[in-house]
mmCIF file as gemmi writes it, N, C-alpha and C atoms, coordinates in Angstrom:
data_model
loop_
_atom_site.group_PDB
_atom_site.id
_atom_site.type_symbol
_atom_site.label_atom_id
_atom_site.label_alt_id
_atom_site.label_comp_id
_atom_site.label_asym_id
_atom_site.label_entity_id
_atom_site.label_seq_id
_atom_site.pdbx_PDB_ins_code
_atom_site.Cartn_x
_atom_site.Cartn_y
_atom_site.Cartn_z
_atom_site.occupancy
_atom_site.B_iso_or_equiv
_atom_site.pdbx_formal_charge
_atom_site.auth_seq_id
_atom_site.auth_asym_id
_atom_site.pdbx_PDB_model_num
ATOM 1 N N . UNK Axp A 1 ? -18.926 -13.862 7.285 1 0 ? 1 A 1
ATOM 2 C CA . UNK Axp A 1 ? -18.283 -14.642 6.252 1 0 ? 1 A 1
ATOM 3 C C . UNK Axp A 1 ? -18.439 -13.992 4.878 1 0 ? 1 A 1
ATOM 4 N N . UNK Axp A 2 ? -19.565 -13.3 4.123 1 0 ? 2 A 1
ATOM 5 C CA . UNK Axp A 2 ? -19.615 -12.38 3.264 1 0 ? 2 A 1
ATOM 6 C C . UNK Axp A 2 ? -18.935 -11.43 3.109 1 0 ? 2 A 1
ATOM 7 N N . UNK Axp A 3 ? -18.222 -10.542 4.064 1 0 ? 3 A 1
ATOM 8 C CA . UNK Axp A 3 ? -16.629 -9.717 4.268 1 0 ? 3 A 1
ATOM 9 C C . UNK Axp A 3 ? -15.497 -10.672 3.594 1 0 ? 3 A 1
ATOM 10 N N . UNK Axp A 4 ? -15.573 -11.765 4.047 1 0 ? 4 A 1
ATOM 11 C CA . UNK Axp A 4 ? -14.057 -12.319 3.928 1 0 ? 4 A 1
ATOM 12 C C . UNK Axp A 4 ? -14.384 -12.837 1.786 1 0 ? 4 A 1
ATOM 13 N N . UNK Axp A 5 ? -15.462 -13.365 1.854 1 0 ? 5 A 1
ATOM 14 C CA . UNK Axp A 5 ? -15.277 -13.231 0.21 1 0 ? 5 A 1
ATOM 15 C C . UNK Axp A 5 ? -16.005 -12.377 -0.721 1 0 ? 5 A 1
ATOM 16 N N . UNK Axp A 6 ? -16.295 -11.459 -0.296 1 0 ? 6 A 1
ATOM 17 C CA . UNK Axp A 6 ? -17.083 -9.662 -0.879 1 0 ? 6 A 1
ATOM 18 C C . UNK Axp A 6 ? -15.308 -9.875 -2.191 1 0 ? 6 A 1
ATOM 19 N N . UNK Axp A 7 ? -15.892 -9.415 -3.255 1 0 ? 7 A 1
ATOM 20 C CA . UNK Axp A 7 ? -14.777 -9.202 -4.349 1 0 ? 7 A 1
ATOM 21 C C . UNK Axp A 7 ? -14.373 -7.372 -3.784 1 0 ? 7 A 1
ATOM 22 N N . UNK Axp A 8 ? -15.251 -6.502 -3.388 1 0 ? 8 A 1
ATOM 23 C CA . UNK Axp A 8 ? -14.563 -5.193 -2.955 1 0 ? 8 A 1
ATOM 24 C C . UNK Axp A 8 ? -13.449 -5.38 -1.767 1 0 ? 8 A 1
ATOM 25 N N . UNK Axp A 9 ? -13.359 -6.144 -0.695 1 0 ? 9 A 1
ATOM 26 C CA . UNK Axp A 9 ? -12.49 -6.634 -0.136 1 0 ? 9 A 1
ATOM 27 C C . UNK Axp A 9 ? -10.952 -6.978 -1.148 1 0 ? 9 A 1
ATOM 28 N N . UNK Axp A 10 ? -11.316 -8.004 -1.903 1 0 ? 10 A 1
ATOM 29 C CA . UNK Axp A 10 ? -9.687 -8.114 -2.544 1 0 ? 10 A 1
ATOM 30 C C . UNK Axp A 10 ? -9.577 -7.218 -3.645 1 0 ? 10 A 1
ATOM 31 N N . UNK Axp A 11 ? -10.666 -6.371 -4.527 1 0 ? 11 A 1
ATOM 32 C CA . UNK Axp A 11 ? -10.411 -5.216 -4.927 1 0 ? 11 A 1
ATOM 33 C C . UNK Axp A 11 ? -9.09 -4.121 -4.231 1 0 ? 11 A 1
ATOM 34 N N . UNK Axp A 12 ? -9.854 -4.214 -3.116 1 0 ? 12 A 1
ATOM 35 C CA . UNK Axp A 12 ? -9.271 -2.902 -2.115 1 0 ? 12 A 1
ATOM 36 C C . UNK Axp A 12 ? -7.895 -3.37 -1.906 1 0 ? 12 A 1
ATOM 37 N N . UNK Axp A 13 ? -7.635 -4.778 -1.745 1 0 ? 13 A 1
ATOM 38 C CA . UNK Axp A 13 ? -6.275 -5.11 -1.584 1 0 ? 13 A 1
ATOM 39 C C . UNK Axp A 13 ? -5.142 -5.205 -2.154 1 0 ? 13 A 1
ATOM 40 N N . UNK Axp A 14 ? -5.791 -5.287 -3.381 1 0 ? 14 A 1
ATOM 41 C CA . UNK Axp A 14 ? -5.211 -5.15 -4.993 1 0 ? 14 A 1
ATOM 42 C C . UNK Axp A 14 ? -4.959 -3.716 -5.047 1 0 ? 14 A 1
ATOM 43 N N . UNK Axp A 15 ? -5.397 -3.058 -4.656 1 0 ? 15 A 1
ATOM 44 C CA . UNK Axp A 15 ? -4.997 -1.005 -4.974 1 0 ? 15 A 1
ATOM 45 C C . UNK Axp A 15 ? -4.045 -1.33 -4.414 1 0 ? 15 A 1
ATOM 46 N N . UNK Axp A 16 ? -3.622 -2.032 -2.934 1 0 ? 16 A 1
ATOM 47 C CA . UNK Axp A 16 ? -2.562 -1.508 -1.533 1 0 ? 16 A 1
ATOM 48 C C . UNK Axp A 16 ? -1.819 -2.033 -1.847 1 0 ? 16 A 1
ATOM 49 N N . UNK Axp A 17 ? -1.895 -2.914 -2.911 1 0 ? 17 A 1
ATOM 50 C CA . UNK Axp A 17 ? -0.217 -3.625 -3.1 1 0 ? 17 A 1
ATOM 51 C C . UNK Axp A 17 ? 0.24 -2.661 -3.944 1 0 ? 17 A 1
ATOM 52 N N . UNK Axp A 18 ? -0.689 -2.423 -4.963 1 0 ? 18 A 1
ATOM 53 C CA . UNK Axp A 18 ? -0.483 -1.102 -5.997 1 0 ? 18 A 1
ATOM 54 C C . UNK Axp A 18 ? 0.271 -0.113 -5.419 1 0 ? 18 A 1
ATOM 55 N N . UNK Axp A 19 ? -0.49 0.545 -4.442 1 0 ? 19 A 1
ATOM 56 C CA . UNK Axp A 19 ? 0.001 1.571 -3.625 1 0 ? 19 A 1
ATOM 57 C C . UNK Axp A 19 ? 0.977 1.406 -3.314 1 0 ? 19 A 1
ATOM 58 N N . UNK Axp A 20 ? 1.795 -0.025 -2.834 1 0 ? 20 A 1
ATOM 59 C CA . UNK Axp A 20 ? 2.846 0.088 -2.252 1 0 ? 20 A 1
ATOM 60 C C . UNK Axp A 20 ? 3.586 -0.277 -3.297 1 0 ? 20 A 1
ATOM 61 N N . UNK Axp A 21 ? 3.62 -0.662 -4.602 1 0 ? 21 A 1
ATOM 62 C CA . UNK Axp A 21 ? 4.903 -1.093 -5.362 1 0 ? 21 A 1
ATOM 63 C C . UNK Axp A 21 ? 5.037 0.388 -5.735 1 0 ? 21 A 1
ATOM 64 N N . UNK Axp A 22 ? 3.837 1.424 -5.701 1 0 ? 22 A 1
ATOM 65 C CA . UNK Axp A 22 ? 4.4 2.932 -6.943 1 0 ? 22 A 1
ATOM 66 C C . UNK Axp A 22 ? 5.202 3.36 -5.01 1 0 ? 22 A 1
ATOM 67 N N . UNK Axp A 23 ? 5.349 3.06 -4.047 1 0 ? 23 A 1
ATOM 68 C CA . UNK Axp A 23 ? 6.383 3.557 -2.882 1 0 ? 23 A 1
ATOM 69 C C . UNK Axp A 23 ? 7.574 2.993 -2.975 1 0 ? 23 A 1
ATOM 70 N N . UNK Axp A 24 ? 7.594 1.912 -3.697 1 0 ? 24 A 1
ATOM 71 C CA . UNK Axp A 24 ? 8.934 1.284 -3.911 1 0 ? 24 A 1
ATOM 72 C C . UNK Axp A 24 ? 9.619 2.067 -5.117 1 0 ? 24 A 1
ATOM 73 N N . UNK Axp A 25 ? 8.511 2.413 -6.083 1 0 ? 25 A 1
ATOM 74 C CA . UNK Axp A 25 ? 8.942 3.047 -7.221 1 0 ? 25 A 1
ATOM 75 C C . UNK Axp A 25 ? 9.425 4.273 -7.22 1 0 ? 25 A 1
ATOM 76 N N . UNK Axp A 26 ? 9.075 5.027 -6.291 1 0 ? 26 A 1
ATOM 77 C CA . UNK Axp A 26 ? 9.316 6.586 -5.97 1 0 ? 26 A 1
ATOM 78 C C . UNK Axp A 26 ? 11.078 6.398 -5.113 1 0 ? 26 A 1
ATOM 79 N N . UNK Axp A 27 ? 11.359 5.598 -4.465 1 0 ? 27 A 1
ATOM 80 C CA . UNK Axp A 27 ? 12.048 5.627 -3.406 1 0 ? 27 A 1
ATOM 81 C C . UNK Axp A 27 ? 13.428 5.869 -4.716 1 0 ? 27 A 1
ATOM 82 N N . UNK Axp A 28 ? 13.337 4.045 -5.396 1 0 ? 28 A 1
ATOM 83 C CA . UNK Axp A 28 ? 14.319 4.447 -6.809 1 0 ? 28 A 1
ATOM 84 C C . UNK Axp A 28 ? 14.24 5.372 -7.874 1 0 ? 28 A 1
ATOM 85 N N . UNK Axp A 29 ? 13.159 6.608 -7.543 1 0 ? 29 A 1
ATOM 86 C CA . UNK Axp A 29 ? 13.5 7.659 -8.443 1 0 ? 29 A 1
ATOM 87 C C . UNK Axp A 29 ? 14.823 8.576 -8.04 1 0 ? 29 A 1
ATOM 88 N N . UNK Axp A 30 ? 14.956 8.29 -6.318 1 0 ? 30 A 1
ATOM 89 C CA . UNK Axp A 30 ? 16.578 9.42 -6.048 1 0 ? 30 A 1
ATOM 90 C C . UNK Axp A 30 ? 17.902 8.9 -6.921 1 0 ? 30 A 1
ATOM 91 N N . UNK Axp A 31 ? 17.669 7.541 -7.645 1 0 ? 31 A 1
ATOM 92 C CA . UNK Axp A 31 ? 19.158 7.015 -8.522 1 0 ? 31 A 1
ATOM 93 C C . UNK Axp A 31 ? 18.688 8.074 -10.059 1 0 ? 31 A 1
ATOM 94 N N . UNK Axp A 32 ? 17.635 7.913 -10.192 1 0 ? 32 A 1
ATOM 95 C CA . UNK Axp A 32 ? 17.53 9.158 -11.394 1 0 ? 32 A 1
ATOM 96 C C . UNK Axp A 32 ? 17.789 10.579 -11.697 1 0 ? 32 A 1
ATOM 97 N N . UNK Axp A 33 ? 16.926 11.254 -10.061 1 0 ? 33 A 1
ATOM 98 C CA . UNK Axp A 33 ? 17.47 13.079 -10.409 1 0 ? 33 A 1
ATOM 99 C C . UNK Axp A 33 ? 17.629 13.142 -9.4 1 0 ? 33 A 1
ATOM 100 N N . UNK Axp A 34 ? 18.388 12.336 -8.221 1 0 ? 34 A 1
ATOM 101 C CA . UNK Axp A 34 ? 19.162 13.159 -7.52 1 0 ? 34 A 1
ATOM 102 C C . UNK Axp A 34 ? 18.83 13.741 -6.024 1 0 ? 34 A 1
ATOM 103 N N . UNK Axp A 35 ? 17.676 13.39 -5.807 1 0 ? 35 A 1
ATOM 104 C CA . UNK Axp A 35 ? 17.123 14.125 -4.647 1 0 ? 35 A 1
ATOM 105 C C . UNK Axp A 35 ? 17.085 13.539 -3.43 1 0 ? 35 A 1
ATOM 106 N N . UNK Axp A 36 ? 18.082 12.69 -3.008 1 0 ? 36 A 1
ATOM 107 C CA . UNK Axp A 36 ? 17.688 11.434 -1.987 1 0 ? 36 A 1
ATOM 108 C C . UNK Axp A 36 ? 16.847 11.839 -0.914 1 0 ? 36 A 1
ATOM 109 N N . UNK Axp A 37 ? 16.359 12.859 -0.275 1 0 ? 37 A 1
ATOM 110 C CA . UNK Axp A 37 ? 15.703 12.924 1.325 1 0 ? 37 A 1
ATOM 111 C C . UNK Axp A 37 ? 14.539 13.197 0.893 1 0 ? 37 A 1
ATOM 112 N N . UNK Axp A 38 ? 13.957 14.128 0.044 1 0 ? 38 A 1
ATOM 113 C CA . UNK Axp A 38 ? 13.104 14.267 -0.762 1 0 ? 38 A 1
ATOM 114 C C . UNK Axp A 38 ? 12.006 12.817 -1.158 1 0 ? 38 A 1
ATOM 115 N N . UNK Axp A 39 ? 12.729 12.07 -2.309 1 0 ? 39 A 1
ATOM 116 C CA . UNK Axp A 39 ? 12.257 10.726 -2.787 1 0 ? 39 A 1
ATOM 117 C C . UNK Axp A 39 ? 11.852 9.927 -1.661 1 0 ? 39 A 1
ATOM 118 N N . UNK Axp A 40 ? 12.897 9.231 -0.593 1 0 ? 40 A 1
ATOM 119 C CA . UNK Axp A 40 ? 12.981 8.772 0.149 1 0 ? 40 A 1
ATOM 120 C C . UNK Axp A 40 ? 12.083 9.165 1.555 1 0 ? 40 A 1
ATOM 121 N N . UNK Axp A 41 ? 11.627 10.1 1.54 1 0 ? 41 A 1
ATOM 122 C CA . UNK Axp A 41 ? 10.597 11.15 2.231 1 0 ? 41 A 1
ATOM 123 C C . UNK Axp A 41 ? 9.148 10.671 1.659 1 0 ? 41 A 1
ATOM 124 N N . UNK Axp A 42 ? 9.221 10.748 0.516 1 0 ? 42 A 1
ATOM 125 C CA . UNK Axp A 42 ? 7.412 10.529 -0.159 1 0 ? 42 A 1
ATOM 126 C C . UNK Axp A 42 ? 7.916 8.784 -0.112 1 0 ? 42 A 1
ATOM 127 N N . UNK Axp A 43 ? 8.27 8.268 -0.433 1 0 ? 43 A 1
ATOM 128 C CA . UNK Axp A 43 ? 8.293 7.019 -0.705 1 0 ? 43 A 1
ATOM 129 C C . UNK Axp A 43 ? 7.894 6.316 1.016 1 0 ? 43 A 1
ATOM 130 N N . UNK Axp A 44 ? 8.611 6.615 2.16 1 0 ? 44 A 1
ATOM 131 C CA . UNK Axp A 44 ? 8.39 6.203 3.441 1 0 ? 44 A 1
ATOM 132 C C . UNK Axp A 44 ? 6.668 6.836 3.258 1 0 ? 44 A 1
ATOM 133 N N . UNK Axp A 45 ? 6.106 7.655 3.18 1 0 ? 45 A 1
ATOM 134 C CA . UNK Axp A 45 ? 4.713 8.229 3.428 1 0 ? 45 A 1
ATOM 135 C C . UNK Axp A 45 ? 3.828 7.541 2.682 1 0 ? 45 A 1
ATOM 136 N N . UNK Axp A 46 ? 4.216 6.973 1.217 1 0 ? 46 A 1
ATOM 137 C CA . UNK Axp A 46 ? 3.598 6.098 0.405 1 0 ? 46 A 1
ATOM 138 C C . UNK Axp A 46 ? 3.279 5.062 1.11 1 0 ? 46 A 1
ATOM 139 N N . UNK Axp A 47 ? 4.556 4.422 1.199 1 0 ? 47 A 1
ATOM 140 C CA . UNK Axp A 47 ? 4.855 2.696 1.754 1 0 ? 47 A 1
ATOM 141 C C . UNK Axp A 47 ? 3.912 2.919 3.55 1 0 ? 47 A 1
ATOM 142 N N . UNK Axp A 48 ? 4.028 4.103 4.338 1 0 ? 48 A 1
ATOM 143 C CA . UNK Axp A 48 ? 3.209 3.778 5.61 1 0 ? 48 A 1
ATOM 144 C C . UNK Axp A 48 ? 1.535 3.926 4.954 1 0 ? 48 A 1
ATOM 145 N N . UNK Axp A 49 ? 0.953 4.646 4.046 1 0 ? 49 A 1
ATOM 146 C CA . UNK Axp A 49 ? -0.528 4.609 3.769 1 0 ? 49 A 1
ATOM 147 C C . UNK Axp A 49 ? -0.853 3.31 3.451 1 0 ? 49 A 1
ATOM 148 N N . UNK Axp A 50 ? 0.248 3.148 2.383 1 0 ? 50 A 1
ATOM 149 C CA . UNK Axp A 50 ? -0.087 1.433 1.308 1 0 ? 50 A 1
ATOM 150 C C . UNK Axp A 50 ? -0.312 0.474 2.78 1 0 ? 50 A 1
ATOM 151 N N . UNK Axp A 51 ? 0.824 0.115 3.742 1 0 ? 51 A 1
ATOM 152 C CA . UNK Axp A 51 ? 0.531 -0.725 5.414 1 0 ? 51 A 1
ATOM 153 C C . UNK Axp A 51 ? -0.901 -0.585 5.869 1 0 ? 51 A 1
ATOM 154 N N . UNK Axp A 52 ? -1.022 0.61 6.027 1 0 ? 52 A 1
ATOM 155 C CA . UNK Axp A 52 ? -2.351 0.766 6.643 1 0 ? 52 A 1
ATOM 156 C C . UNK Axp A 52 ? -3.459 0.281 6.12 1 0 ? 52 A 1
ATOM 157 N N . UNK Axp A 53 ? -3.398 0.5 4.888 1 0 ? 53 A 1
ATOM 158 C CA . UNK Axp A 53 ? -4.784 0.057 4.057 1 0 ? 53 A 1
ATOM 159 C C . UNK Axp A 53 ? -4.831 -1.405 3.981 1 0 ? 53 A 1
ATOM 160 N N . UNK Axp A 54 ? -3.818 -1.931 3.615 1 0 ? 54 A 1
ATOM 161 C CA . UNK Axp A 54 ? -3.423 -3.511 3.55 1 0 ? 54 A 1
ATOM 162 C C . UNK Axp A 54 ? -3.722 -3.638 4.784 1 0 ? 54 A 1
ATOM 163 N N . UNK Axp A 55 ? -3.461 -3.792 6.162 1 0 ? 55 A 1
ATOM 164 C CA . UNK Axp A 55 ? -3.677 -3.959 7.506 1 0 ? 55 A 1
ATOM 165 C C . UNK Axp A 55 ? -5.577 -3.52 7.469 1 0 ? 55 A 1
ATOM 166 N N . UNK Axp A 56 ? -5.676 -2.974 7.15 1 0 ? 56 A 1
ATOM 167 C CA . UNK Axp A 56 ? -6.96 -2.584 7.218 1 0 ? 56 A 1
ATOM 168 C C . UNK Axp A 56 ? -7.885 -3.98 6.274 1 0 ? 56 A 1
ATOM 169 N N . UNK Axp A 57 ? -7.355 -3.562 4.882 1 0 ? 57 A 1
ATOM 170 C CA . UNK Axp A 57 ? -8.799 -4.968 4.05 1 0 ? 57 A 1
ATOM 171 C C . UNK Axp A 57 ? -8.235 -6.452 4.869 1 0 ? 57 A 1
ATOM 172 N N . UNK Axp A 58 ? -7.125 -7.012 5.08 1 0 ? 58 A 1
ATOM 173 C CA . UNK Axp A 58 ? -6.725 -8.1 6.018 1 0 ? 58 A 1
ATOM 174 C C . UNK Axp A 58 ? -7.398 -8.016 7.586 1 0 ? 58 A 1
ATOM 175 N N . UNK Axp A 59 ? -7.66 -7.381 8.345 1 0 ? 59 A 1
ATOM 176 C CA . UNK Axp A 59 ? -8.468 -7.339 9.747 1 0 ? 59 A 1
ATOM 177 C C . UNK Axp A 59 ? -9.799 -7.379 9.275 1 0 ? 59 A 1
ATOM 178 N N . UNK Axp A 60 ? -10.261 -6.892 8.053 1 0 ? 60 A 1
ATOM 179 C CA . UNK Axp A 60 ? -12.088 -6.443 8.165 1 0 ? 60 A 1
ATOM 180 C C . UNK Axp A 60 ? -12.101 -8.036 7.365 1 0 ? 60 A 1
ATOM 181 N N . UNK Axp A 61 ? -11.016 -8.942 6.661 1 0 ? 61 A 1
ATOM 182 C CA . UNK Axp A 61 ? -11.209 -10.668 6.345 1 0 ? 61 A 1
ATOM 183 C C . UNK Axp A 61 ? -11.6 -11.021 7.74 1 0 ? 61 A 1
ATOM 184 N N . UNK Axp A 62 ? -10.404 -11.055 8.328 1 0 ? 62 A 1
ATOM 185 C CA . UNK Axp A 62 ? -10.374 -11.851 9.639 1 0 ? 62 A 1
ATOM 186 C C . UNK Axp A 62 ? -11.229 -11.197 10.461 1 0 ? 62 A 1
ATOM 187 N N . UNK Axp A 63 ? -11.734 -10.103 10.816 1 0 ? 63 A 1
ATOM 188 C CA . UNK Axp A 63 ? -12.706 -10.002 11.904 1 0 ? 63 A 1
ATOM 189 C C . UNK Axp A 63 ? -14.117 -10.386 11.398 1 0 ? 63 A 1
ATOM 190 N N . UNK Axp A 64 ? -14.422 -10.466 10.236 1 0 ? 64 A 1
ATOM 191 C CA . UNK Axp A 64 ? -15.737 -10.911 9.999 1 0 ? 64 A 1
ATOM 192 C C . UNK Axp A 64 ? -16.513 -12.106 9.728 1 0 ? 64 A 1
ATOM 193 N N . UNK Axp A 65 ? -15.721 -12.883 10.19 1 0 ? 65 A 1
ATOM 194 C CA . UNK Axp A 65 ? -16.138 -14.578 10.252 1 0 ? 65 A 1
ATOM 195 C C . UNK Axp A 65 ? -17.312 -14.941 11.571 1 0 ? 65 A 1
């Protein structure tokens, strides 16, 4: 039960949303210069790390009760 309310827990969760809005942010940089497979390339690699980590601080809540 100390996992599920540890403040480094929603710290960590707070980066992964982070993480994932700058993957949303990268994706709409191809309307700026142009590079669609490129942008759209780092932005999918962003947005799958940002999942993982989020999937990750959400299981170590719930498995530690």
């Amino acid at each position: 039960m100390e996992q599920a309310n540890a403040i480094s827990t929603y710290m960590f969760l707070a980066v992964t949303v982070m993480v994932g809005l700058a993957g949303v942010f990268v994706r709409f940089l191809d309307e700026i210069w142009g590079h669609g497979f490129l942008f759209t390339s780092i932005s999918n690699v962003i947005l799958i790390i940002g999942t993982i980590m989020a999937l990750k601080a959400v299981f170590s809540i719930l498995g530690k009760q």
